[in-house]
ZAMIZA-171118 format. One line per 10 residues: their letters; for each residue x, y, z of N, C-alpha, C, O, CB. Coordinates in Angstrom, 2 decimals. Glycine has a CB too. Layout:
BEGIN
A	X:Y:Z:X:Y:Z:X:Y:Z:X:Y:Z:X:Y:Z | ...
// end
This chain:
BEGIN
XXXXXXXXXX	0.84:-1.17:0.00:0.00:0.00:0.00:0.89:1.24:0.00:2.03:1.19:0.45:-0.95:-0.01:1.21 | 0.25:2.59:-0.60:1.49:3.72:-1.20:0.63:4.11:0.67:-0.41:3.77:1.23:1.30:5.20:-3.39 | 1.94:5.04:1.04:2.06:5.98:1.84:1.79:7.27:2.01:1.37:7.95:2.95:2.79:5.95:1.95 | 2.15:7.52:0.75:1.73:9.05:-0.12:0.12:9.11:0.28:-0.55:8.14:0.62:1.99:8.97:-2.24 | -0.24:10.22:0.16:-1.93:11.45:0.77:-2.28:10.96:-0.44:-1.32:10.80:-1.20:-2.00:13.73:1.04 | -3.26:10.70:-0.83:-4.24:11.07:-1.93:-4.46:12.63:-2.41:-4.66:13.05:-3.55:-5.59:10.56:-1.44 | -4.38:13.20:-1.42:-4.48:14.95:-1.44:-3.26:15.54:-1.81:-2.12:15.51:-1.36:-4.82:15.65:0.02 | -4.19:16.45:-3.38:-3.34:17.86:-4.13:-3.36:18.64:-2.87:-4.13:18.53:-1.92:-4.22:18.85:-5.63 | -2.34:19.45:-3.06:-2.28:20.98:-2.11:-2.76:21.59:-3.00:-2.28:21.40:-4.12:-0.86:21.75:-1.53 | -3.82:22.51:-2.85:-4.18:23.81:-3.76:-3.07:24.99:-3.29:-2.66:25.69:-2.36:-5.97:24.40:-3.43
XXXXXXXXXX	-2.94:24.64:-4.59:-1.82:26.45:-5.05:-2.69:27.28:-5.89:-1.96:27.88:-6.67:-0.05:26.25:-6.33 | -3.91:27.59:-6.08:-4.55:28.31:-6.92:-4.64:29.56:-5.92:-4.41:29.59:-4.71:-5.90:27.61:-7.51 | -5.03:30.56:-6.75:-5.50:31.42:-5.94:-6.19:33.04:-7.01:-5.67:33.35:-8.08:-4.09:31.65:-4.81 | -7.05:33.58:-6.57:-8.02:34.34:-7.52:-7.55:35.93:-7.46:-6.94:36.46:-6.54:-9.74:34.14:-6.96 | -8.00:36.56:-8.72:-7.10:37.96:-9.08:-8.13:38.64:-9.41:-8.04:39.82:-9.75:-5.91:38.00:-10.30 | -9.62:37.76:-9.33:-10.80:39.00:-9.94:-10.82:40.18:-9.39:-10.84:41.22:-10.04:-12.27:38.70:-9.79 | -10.82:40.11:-8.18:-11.14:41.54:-7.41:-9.95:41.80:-7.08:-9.82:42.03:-5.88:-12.13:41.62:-6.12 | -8.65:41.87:-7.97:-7.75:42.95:-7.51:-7.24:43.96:-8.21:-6.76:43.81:-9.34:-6.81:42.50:-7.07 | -7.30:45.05:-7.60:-7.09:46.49:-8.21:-5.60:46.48:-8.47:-4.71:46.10:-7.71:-7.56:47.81:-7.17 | -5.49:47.07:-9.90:-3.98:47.09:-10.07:-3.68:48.30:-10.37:-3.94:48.55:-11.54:-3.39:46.21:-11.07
XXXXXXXXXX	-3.00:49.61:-9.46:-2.72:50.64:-10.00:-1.42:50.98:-10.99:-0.24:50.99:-10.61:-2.78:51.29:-9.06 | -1.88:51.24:-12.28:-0.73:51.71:-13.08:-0.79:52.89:-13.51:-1.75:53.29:-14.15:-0.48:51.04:-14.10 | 0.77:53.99:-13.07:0.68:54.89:-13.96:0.27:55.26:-15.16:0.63:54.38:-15.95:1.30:55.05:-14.01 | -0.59:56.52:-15.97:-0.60:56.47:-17.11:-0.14:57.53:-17.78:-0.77:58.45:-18.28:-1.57:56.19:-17.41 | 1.36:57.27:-17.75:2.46:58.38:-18.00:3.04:58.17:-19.49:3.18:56.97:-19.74:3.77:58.24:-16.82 | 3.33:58.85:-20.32:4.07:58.29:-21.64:4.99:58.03:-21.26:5.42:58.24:-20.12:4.31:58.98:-22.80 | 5.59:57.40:-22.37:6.99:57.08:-22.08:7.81:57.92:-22.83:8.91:58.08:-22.28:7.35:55.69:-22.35 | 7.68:58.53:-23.89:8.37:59.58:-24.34:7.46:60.64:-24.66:6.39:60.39:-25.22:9.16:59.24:-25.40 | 7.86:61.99:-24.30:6.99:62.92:-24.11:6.61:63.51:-25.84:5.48:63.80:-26.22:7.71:64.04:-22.98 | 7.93:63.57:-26.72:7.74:63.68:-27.99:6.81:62.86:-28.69:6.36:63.14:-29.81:8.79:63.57:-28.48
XXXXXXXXXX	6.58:62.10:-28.18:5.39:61.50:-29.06:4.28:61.21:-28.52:3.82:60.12:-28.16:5.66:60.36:-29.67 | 3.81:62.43:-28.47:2.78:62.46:-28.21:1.50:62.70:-29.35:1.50:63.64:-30.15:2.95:63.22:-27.31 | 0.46:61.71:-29.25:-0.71:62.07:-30.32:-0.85:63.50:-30.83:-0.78:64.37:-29.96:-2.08:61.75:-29.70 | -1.00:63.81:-31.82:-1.41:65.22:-32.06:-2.92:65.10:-33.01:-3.18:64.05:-33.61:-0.02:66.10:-32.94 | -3.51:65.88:-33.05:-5.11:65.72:-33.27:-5.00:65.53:-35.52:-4.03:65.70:-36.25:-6.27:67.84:-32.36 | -5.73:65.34:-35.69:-5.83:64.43:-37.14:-6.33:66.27:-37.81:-7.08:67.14:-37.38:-7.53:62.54:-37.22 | -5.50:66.17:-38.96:-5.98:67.38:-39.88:-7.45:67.59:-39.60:-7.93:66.65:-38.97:-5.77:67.09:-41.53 | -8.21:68.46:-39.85:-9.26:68.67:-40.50:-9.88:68.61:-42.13:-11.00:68.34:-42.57:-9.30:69.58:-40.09 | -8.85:68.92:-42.66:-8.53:69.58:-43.81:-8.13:68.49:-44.81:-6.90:68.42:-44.83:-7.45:70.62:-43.57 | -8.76:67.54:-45.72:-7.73:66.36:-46.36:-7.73:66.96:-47.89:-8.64:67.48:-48.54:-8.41:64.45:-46.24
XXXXXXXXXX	-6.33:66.67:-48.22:-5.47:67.51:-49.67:-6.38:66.48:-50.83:-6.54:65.26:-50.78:-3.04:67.18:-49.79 | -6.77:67.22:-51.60:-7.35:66.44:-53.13:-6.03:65.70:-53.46:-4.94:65.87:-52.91:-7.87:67.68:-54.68 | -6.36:64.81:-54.50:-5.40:63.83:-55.28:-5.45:64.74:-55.97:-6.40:65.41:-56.37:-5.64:62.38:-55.83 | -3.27:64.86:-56.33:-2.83:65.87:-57.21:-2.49:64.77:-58.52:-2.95:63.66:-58.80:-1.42:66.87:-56.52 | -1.45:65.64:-59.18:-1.15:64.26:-60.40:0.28:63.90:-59.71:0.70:64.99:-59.33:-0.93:64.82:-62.56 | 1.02:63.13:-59.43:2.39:62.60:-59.01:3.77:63.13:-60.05:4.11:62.88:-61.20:2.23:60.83:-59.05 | 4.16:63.72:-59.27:5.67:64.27:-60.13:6.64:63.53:-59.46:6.71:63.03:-58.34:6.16:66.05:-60.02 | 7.51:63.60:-60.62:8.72:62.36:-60.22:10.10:63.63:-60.36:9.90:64.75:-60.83:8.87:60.55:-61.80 | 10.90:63.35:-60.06:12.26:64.35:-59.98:13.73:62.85:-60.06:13.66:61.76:-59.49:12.21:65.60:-57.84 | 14.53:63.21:-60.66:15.59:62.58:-60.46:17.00:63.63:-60.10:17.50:64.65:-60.57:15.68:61.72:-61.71
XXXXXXXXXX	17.31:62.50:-58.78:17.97:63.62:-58.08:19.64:62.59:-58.09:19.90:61.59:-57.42:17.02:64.13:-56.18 | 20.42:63.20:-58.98:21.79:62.54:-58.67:22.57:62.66:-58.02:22.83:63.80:-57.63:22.43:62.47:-59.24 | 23.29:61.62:-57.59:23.97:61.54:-56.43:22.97:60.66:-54.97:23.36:60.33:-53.85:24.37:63.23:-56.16 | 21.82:60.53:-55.51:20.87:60.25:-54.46:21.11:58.98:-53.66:20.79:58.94:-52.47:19.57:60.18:-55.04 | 21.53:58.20:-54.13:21.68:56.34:-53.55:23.29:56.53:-53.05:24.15:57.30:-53.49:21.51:54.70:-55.25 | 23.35:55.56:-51.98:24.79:55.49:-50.84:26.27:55.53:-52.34:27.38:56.04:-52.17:24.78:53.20:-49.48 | 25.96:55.10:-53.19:27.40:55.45:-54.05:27.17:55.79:-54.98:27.50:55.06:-55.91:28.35:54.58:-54.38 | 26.43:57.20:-55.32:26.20:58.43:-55.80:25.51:57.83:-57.07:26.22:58.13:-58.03:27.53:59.43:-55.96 | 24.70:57.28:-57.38:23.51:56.53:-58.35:22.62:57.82:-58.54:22.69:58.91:-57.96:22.50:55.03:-57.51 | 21.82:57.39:-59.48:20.51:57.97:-59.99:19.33:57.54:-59.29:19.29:56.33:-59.08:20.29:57.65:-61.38
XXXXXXXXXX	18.26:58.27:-58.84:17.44:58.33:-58.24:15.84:58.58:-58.08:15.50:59.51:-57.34:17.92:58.71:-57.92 | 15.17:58.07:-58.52:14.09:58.56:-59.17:12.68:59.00:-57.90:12.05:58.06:-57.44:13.71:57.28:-60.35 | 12.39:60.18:-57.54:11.67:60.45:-56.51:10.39:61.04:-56.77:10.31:62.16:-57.27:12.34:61.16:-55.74 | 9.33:60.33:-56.44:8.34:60.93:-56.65:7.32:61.64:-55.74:7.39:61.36:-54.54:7.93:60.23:-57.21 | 6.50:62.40:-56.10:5.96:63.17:-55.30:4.71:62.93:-54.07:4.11:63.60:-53.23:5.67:63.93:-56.14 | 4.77:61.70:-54.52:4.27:60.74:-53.14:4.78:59.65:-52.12:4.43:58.67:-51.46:3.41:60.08:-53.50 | 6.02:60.62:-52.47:6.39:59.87:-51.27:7.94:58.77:-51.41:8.90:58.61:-50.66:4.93:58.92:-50.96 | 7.57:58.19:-52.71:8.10:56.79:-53.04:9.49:57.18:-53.87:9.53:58.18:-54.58:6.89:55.81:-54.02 | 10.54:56.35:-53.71:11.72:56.34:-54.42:12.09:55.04:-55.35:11.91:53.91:-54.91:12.72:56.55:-53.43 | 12.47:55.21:-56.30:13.05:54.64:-57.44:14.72:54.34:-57.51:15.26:55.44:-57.62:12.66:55.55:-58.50
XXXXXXXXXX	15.38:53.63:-57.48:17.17:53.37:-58.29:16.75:52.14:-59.31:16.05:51.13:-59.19:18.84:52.63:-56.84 | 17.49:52.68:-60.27:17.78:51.60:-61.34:18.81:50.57:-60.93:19.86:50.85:-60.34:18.29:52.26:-62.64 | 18.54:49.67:-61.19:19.66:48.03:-61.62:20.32:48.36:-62.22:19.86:48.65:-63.33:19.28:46.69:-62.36 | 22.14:48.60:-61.99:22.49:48.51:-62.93:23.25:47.10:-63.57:23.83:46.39:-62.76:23.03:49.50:-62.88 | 23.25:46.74:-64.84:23.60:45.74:-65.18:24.57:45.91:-66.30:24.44:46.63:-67.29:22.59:45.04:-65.35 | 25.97:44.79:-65.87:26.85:44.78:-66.98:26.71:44.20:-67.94:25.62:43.63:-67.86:27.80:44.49:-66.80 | 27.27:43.95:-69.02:27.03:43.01:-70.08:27.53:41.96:-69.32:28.65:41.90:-68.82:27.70:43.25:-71.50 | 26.66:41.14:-69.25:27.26:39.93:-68.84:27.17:38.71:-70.19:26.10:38.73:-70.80:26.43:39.46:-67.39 | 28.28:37.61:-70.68:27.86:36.75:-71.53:27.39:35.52:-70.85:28.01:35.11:-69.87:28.81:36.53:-72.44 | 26.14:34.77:-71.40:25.02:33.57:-70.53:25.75:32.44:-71.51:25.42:31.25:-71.44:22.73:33.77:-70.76
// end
């Protein structure tokens, strides 16, 4: 016959009713929300600009006016 209890120890224990106070401080003060335009810009037509020298070893650059940037591939002749 075992020796050992039949009996778990309860380790449970309940968190419904407990209040947890947390600061509600930012964490960086610069970023903080700022309130949403009022005002939203019509769709213009997109202009592109190429600006040389633009890419880390002075490449061609193609930038457009929303935002988005362009570099070309360049490719050698290679023979296949």
């Amino acid at each position: 016959m075992d020796s050992r209890s039949e009996e778990v120890e309860d380790r449970t224990f309940n968190v419904t009713n407990r209040e947890i106070n947390q600061p509600n401080v930012p964490l960086d003060v610069s970023l903080r929300e700022r309130s949403l335009d009022t005002v939203i810009p019509e769709d213009g037509p997109v202009t592109y600009e190429v600006v040389t020298g633009g890419t880390k070893r002075g490449g061609k650059k193609l930038i457009s006016s929303d935002g988005h940037s362009y570099t070309a591939k360049v490719c050698k002749n290679k023979q296949l």
